[in-house]
N, C-alpha and C positions, 0 to 999 in steps of 0.2 A: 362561121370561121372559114375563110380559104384556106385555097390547097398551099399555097404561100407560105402561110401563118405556120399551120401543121407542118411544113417540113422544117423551117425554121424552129420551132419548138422541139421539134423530134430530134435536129443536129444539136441545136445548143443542152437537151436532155441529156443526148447521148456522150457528147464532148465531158463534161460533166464528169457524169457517172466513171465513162471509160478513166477519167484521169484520176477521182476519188477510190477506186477499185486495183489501178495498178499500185498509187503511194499506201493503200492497207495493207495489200499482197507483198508487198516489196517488203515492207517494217516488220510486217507476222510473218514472212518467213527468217528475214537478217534477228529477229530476239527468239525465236522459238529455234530453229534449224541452224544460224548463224552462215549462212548462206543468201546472197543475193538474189535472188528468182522472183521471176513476176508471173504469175497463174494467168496469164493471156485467153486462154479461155474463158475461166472463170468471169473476165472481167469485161470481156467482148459479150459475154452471153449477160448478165447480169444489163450490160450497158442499152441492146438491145430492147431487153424487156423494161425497162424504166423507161427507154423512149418512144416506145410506144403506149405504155399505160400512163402515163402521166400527163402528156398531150390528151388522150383522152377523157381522164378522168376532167382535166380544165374544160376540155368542150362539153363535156355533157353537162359538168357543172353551170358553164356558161348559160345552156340551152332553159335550163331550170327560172320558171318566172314563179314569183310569189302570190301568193294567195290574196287575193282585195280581200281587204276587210274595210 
């Protein structure tokens, strides 16, 4: 895998996450608090860590050859 790929998989990962995290954070605070708030932490850190394990988890999967039989 290039360094290309990885960063490309690590932004569109992140892009992702960071926008499925803010519209959760937004709906469970406006139904439970009745307040507009978006946990911008919560969702910047969360978005981080899915893009960098999920590119990985792909590469390593990639790297994996099957057994001849």
């Amino acid at each position: 895998m290039t360094i290309k790929k990885l960063v490309v998989d690590f932004v569109t990962v992140f892009a992702v996450t960071l926008i499925v995290c803010v519209i959760v954070t937004l709906l469970g605070n406006l139904i439970v608090h009745g307040a507009s708030s978006i946990d911008w932490e919560t969702s910047v850190r969360f978005a981080i860590l899915f893009g960098i394990i999920v590119p990985w988890i792909e590469t390593r999967r990639s790297n994996i050859t099957p057994l001849a039989s």
